[in-house]
C-alpha positions as CSV (number, residue, x, y, z in Angstrom):
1,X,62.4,127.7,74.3
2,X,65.8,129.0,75.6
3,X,67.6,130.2,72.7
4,X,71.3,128.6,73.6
5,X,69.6,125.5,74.1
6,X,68.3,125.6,70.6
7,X,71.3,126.8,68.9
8,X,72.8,123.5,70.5
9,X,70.0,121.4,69.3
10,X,70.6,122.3,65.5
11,X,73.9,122.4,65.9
12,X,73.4,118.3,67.2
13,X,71.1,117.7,63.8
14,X,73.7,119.6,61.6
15,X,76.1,117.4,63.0
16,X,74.6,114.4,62.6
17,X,73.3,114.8,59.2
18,X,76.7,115.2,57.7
19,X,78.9,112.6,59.5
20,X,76.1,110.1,58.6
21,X,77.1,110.8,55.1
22,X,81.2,110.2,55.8
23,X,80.4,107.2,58.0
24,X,83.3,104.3,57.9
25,X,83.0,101.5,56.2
26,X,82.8,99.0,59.1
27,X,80.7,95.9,58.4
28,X,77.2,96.4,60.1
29,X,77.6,93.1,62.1
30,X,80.3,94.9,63.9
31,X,78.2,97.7,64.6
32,X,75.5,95.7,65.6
33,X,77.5,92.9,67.9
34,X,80.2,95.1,68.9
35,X,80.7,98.0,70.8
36,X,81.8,101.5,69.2
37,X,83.9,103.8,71.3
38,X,84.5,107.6,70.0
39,X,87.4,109.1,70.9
40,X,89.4,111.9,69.7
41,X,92.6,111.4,67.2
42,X,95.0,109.1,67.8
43,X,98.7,109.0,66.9
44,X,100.4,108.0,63.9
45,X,101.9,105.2,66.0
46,X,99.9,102.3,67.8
47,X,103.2,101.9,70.7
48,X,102.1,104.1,73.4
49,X,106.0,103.3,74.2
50,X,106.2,106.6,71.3
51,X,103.3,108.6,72.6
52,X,104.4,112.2,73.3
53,X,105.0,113.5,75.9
54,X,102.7,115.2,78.3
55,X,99.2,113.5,76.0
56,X,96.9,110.8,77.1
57,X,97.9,107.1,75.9
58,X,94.6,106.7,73.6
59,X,92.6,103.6,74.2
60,X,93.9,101.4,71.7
61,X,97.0,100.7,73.9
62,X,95.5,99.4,76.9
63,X,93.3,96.9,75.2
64,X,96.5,95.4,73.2
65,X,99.4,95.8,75.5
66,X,100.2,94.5,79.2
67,X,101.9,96.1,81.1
68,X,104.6,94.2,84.1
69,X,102.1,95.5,87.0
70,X,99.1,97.5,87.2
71,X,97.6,100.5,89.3
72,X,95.3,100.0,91.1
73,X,92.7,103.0,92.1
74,X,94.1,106.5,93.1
75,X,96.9,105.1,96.3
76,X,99.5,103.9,93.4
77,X,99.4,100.4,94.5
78,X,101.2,98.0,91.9
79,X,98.8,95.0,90.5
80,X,100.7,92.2,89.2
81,X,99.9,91.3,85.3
82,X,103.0,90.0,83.5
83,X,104.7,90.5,86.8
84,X,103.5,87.8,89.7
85,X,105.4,89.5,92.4
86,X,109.0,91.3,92.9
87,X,111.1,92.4,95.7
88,X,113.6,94.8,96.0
89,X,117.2,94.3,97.4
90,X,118.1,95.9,101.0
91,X,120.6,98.9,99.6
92,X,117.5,99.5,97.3
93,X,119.6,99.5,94.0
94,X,118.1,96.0,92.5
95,X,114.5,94.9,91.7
96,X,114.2,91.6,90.9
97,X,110.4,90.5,89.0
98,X,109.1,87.6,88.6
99,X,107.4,86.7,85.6
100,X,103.6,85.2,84.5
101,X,104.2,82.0,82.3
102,X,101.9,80.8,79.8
103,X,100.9,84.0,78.0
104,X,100.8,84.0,74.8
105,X,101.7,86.9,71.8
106,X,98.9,87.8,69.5
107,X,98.6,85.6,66.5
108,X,97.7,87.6,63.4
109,X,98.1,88.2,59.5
110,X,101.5,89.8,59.8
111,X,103.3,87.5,63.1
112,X,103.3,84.4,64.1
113,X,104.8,83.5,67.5
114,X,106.9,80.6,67.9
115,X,106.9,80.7,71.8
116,X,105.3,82.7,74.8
117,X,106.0,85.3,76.3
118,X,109.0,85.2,78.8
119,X,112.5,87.4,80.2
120,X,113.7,88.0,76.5
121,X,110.5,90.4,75.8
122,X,110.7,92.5,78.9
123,X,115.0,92.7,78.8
124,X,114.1,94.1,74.8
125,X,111.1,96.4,75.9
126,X,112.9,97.5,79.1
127,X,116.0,98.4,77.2
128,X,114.4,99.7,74.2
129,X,112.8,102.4,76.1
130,X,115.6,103.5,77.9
131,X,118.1,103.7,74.7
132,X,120.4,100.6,76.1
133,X,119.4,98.4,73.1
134,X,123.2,98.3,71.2
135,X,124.3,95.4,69.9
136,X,120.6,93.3,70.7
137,X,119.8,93.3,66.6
138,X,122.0,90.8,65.2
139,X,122.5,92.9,61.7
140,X,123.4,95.7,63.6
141,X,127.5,95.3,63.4
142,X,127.7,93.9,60.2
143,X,125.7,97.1,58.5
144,X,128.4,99.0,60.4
145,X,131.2,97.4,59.1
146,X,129.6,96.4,55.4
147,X,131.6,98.7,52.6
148,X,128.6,98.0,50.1
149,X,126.3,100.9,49.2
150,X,123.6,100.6,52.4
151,X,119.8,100.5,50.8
152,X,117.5,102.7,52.0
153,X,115.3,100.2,53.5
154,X,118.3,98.9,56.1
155,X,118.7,103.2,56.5
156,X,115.0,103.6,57.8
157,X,115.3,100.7,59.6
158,X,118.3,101.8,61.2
159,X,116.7,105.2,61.8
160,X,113.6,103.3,63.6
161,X,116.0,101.8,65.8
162,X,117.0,104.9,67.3
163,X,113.4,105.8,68.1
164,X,112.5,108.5,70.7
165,X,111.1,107.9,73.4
166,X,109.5,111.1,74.7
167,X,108.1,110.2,78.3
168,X,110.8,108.2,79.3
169,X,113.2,111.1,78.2
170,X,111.3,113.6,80.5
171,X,111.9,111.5,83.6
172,X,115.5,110.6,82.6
173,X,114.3,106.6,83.4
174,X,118.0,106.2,81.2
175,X,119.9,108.3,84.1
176,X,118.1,106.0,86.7
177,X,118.3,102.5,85.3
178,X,121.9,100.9,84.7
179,X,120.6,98.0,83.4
180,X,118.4,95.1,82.6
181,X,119.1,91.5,82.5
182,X,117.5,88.2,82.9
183,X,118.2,85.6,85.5
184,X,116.0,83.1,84.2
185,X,113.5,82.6,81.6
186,X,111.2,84.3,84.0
187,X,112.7,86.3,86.4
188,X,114.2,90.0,85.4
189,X,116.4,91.8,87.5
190,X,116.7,95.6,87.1
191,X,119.7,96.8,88.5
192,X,119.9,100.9,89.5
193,X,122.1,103.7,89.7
194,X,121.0,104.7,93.1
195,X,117.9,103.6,94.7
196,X,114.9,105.2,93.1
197,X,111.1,105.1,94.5
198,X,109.0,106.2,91.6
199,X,110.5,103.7,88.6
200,X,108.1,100.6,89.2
201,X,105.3,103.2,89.0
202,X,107.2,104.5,85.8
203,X,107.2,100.7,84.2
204,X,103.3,100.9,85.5
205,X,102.1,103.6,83.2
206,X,100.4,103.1,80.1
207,X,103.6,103.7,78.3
208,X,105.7,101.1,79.6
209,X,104.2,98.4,77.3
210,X,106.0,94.9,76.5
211,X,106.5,94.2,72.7
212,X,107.6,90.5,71.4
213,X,111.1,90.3,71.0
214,X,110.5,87.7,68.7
215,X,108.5,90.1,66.5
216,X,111.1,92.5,66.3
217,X,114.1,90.3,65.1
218,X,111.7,89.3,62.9
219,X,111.2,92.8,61.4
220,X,114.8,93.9,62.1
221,X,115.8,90.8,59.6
222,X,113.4,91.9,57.1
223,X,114.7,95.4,57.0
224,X,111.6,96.7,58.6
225,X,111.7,97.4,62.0
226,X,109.3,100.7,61.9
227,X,106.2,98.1,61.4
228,X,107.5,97.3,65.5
229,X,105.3,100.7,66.1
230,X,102.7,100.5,63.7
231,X,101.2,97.1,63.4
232,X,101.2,96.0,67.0
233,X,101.6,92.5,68.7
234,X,101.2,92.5,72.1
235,X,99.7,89.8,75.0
236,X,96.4,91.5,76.1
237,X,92.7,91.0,75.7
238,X,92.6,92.2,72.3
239,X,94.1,92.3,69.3
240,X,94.3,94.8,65.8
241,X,92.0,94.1,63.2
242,X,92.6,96.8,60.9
243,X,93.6,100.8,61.2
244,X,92.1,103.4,58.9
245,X,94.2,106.5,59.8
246,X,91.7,109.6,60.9
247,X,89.1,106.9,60.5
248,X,88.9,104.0,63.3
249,X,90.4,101.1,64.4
250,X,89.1,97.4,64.9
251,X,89.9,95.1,67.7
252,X,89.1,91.8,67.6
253,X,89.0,90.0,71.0
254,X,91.8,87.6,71.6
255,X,90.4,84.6,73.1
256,X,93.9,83.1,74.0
257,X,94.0,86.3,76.7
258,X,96.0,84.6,79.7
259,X,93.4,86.5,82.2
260,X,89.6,86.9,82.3
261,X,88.1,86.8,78.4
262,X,86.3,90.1,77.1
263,X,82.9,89.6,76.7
264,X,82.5,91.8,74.0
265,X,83.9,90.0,70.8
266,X,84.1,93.2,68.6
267,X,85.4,96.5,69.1
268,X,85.3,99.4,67.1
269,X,87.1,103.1,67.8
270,X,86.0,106.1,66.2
271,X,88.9,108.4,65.8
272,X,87.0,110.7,63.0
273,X,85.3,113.5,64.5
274,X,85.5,116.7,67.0
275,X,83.7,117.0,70.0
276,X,80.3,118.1,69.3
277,X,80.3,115.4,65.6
278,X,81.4,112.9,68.6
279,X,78.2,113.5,70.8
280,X,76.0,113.8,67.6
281,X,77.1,110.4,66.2
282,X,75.8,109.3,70.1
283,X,72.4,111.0,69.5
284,X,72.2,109.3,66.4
285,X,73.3,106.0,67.4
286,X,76.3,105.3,66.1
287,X,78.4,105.6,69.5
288,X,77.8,103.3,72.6
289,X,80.8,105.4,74.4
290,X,81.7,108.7,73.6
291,X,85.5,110.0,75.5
292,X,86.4,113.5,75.9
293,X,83.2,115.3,74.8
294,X,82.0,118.8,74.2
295,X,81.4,119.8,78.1
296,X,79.1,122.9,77.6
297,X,76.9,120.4,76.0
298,X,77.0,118.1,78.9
299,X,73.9,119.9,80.7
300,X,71.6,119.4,77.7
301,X,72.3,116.0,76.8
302,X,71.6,114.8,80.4
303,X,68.4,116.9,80.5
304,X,67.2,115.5,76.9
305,X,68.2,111.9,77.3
306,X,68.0,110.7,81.6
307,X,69.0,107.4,80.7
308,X,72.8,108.6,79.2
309,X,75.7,108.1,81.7
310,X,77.8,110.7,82.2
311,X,80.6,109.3,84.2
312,X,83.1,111.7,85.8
313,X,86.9,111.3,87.7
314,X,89.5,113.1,88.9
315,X,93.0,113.1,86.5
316,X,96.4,113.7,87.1
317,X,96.6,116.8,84.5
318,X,97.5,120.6,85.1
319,X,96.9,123.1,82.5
320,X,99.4,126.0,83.1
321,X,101.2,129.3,81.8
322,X,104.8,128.5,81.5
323,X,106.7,131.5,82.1
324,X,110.0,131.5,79.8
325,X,113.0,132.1,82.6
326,X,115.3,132.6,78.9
327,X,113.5,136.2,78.5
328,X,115.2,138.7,80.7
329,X,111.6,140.4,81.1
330,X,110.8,137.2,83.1
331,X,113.9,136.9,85.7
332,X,111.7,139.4,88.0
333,X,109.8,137.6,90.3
334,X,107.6,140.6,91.4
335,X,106.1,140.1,87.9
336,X,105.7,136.8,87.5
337,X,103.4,137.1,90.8
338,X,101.9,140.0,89.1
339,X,100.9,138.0,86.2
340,X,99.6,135.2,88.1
341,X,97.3,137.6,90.4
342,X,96.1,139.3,86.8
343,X,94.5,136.0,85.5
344,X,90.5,135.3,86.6
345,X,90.9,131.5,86.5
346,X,87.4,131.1,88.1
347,X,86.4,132.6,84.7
348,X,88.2,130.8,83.0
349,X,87.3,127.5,84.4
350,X,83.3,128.9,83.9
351,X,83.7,129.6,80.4
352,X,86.3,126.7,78.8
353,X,85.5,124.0,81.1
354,X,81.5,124.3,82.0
355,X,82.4,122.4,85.7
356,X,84.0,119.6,84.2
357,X,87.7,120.9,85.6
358,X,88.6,123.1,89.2
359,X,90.9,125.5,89.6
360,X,94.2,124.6,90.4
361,X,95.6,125.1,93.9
362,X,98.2,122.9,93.5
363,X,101.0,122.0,91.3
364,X,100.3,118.1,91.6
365,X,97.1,117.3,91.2
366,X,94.9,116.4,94.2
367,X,94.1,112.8,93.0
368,X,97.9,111.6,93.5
369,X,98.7,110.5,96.8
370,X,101.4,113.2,97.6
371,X,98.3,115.7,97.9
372,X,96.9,113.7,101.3
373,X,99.0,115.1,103.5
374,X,99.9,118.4,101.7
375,X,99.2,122.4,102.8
376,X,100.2,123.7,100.3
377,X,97.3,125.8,98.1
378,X,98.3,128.5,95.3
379,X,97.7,131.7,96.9
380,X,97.8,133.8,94.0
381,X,93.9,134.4,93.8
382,X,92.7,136.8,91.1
383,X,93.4,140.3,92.6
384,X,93.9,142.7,89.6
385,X,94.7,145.8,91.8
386,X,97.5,143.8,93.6
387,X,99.0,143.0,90.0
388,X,98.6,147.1,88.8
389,X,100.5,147.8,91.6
390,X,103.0,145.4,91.3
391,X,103.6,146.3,87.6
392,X,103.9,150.4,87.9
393,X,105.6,151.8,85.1
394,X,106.8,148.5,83.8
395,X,104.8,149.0,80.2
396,X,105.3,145.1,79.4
397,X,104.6,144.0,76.0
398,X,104.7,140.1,76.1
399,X,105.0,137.1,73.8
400,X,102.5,134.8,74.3
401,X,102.9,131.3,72.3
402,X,99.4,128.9,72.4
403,X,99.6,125.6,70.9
404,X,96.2,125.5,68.7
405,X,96.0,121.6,69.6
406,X,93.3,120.2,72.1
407,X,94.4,118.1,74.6
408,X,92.8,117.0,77.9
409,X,93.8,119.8,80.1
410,X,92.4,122.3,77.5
411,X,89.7,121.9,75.5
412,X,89.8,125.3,73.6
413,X,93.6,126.3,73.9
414,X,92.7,129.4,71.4
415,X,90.0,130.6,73.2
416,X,91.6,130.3,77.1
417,X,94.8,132.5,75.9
418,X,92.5,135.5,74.6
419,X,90.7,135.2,78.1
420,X,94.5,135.5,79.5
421,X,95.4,138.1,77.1
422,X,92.1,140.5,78.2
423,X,92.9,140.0,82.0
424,X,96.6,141.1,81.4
425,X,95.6,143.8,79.2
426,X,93.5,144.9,82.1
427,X,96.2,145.6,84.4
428,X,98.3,147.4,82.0
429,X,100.2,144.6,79.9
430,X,100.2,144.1,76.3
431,X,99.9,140.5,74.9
432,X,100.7,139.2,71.4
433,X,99.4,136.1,71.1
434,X,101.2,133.6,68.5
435,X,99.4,130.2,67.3
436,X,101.9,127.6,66.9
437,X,101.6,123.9,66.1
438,X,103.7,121.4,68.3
439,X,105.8,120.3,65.8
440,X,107.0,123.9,65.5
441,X,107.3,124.6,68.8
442,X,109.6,121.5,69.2
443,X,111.3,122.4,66.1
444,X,112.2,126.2,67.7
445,X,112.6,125.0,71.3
446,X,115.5,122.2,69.9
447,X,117.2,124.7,67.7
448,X,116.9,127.4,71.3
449,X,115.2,129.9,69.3
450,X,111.6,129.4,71.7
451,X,110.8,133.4,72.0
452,X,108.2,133.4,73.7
453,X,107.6,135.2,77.0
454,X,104.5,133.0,78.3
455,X,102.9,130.1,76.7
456,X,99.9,128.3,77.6
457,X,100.6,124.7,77.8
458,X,100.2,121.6,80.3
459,X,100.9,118.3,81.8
460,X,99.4,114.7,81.8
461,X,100.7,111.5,83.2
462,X,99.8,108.0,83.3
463,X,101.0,107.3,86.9
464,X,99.9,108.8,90.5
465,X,104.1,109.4,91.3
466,X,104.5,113.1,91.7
467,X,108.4,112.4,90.0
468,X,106.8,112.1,86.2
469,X,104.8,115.4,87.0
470,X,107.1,117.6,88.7
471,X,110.7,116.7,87.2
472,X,109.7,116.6,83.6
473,X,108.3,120.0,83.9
474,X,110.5,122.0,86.6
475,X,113.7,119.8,86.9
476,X,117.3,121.5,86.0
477,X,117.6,118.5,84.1
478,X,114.5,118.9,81.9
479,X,115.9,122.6,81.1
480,X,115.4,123.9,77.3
481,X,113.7,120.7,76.3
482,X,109.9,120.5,75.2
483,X,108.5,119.5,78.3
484,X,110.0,122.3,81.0
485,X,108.6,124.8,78.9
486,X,109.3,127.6,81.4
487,X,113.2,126.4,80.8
488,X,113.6,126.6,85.2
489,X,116.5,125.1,86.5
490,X,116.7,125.7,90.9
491,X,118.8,123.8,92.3
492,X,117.2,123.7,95.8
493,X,114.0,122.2,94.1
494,X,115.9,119.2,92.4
495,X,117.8,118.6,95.9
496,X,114.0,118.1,97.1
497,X,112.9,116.0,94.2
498,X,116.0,113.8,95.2
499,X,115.9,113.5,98.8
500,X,111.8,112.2,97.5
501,X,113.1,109.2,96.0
502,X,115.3,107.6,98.2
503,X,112.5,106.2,100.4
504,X,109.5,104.6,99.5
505,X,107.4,105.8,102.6
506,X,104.7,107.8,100.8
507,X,104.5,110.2,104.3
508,X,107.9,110.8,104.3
509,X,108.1,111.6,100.4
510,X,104.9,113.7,100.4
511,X,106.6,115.7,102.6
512,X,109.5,116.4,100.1
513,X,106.9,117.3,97.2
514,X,105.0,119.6,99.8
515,X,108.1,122.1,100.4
516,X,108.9,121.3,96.4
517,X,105.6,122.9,95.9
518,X,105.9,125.7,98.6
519,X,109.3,126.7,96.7
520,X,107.4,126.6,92.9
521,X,104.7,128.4,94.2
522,X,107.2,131.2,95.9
523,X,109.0,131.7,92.4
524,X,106.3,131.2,90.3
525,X,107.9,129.6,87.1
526,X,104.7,128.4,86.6
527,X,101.1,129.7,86.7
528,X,98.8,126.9,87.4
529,X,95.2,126.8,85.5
530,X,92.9,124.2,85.9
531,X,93.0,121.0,86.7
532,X,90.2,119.1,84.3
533,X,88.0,115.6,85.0
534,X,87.8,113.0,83.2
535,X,84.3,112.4,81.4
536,X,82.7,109.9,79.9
537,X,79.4,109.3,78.0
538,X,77.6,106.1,77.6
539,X,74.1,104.8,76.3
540,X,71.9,102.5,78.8
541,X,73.4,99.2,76.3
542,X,77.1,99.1,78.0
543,X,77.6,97.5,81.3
544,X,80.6,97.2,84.0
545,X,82.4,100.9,82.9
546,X,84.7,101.1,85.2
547,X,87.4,104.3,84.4
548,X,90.9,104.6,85.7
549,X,92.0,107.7,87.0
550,X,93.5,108.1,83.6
551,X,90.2,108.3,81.8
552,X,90.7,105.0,79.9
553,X,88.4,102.0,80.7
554,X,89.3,98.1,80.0
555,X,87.5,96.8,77.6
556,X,87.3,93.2,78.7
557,X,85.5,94.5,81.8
558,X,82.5,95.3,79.8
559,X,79.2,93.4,78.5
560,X,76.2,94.8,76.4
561,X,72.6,94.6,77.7
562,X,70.0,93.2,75.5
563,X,68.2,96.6,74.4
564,X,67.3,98.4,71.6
565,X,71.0,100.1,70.2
């Protein structure tokens, strides 16, 4: 028997044996009539409108929220949903949206809607995410003005009302919309500072979500407006049950859905393992779906069980080494290229990714439109000698900052940044690595005190517009904030990213992003990874999975066959 394969196989029993004996306490019937999805953690918050930035909207989102319009498959085309149809004005600078009548919010234990879904909701969602929101909660100017002693219930739910909003902060969507108002009970206009291409694909993503405006004066007057982001009401196919934190989630189907009824009436997501506990509660039954799993154990499982799915897409993700432009060892570009002709990334890609991910040849990703008519390819191939010569007598001792937090683009971050540190050390650089967490890296990169000289980091977005993956990373902009990472700031590259968006002729704006690349790719702020798949796993009882390029599937588009679980 071959001796890795082995190691895996206990390491599957060991697994299984001691989840079964922390298993959550969902009612069997659910298990049994339901469908169970395992997925990794989820955030604190169930508004993907919160999500941070450059991390996958979990699953939960999609099943609760609508969005105005959906995407539809990898060209970026807009899908009506709470949107019927829009049209945008001939100087480009107003959108008007027409709106879907006769949905309906969720009804559950903690709301009550008195009316359906209409302008009101997308004027308050709109706004809210953009930071436009004064004066919409009617308590808000008489807590201003009040010279009584302010409890510190109406202080957190003053605090909630300045919520961040970390995607829509990358992309500056504040800087791009003016505002938001409503012509009619269903129509919205959105009115812009100059015209913009890439914001209805922005309000597409999965974090452009509609909440009840109803719901939140209804919070707001109860002093409680933080419950807006943790018990959520929203107008798709299904609804919250209940939320254990680091535990799972229930859905519940909502069989007032405006649009085609799940099938499925049950849904349960497991949030409460790691990857190889997630594919061992599959083995032992307890998982119909299993997202994001271990991929050197993809091989075996599909040898060992032929009837298991393994369904695999492309993703708009990078994972890359940001190269801090703050760090005076870093303002020579002769070693930047040096570094990036150091790194083996076909190795790297062998050893992290096991073939679920390429190697990045690109700064977008090749899934996203822009890529179709691009030439540009990273041509910084591993080529150690070329990077000894380059760094002669230099004696560079670097800072290297990993963030010990999986995420899509990078499975092991730990791991891949002592592969970067040996090829470095081989051409004559010394590397100090440094495990941070996110919240201290955001903590050090607010207060300027991000030290680094490299850190291994990456990008993920929930649209196929090249704007929400190149500005939030590379834009001047985006500079010193927790999302441009390598703190770059060229001018000639945000006169590109511009000139992109004042056309909506993808040939003509792919050819913006093409020289954007060729000029990132020249300076090398960056040094692109991988760029990883998207896989799923499923037993033989789930029909109709359908992914998006995102990774996440729709729910209501599923059914269970009638075999054994």
């Amino acid at each position: 028997m071959n001796f890795s394969k082995y190691i895996v196989v206990m390491l599957f029993g060991s697994c299984v044996a001691n989840i079964s004996m922390a298993a959550p306490s969902v009612p069997k019937q659910v298990f049994d009539n339901g469908l169970v999805y395992c997925t990794h953690s989820l955030p604190v918050s169930l508004n993907p409108q919160t999500a941070d930035i450059g991390s996958n909207t979990n699953i939960v989102a999609d099943q609760i929220y609508n969005k105005l319009f959906e995407l539809s498959g990898n060209d970026n085309h807009l899908v009506p949903s709470l949107a019927t149809s829009y049209y945008i004005s001939t100087d480009g600078k107003t959108i008007t949206i027409n709106l879907r009548r006769g949905v309906k919010f969720h009804k559950t234990g903690w709301f009550t809607p008195t009316r359906e879904f209409n302008a009101e909701d997308v004027v308050f969602s709109l706004n809210r995410i953009i930071g436009k929101n004064d004066g919409i909660f009617p308590l808000e100017d008489e807590i201003e003005n009040s010279s009584t002693k302010i409890s510190q219930n109406t202080l957190f739910n003053e605090k909630a009302k300045n919520r961040h909003f970390p995607y829509f902060e990358s992309i500056r969507l504040r800087n791009k919309i003016e505002s938001v108002t409503a012509i009619n009970p269903y129509q919205v206009q959105i009115h812009l500072v100059s015209p913009d291409a890439s914001v209805l694909s922005h309000l597409s993503g999965s974090n452009a979500v509609i909440l009840s405006y109803e719901y939140a004066l209804q919070l707001n007057a109860d002093d409680n407006l933080a419950q807006l982001d943790t018990l959520p009401v929203g107008t798709g196919p299904y609804q919250l049950k209940s939320y254990f934190r680091d535990r799972n989630v229930r859905l519940v189907r909502n069989d007032e859905y405006w649009g085609e009824k799940a099938k499925i009436k049950n849904v349960v997501i497991d949030v409460s393992t790691t990857k190889t506990g997630r594919l061992a509660k599959f083995l032992n039954g307890e998982c119909d779906i299993v997202a994001f799993p271990d991929a050197s154990q993809l091989k075996l499982l599909n040898e060992r069980l032929p009837s298991v799915r393994i369904s695999v897409s492309d993703s708009m993700n990078l994972a890359f080494v940001a190269l801090n432009m703050k760090r005076q060892v870093m303002q020579n570009v002769d070693t930047r290229r040096a570094l990036a002709l150091a790194i083996n990334r076909h190795r790297i890609i062998q050893h992290i990714y096991y073939g679920t991910a390429k190697v990045a040849q690109t700064i977008i990703p090749q899934i996203s439109w822009a890529s179709r008519f691009n030439a540009t390819s990273f041509d910084y191939d591993y080529d150690p000698e070329k990077a000894r010569s380059l760094l002669a007598n230099k004696n560079l001792v670097l800072s290297f900052w990993v963030i010990d937090e999986e995420q899509v683009y990078d499975p092991n971050p730990i791991k891949m940044a002592e592969m970067i540190k040996y090829d470095l050390e081989k051409v004559g650089v010394k590397v100090n690595i440094k495990v941070v967490s996110y919240n201290f890296l955001k903590k050090r990169v607010q207060e300027g005190t991000d030290n680094y000289d490299m850190i291994l980091t990456g990008w993920v977005t929930n649209n196929l517009d090249p704007d929400s993956f190149l500005r939030p990373i590379l834009s001047c902009p985006s500079q010193s904030t927790i999302s441009n990472l390598s703190s770059w700031c060229h001018p000639p590259l945000d006169a590109l990213l511009i000139k992109a968006l004042q056309t909506d002729v993808q040939l003509l704006r792919s050819l913006d992003y093409d020289m954007a690349q060729q000029l990132i790719i020249r300076q090398v702020p960056i040094i692109p990874i991988a760029t990883v798949n998207n896989v799923l796993v499923a037993n033989n009882r789930v029909a109709g999975i359908t992914m998006t390029p995102f990774g996440n599937i729709h729910f209501r588009g599923l059914s269970l066959n009638e075999v054994q679980k």
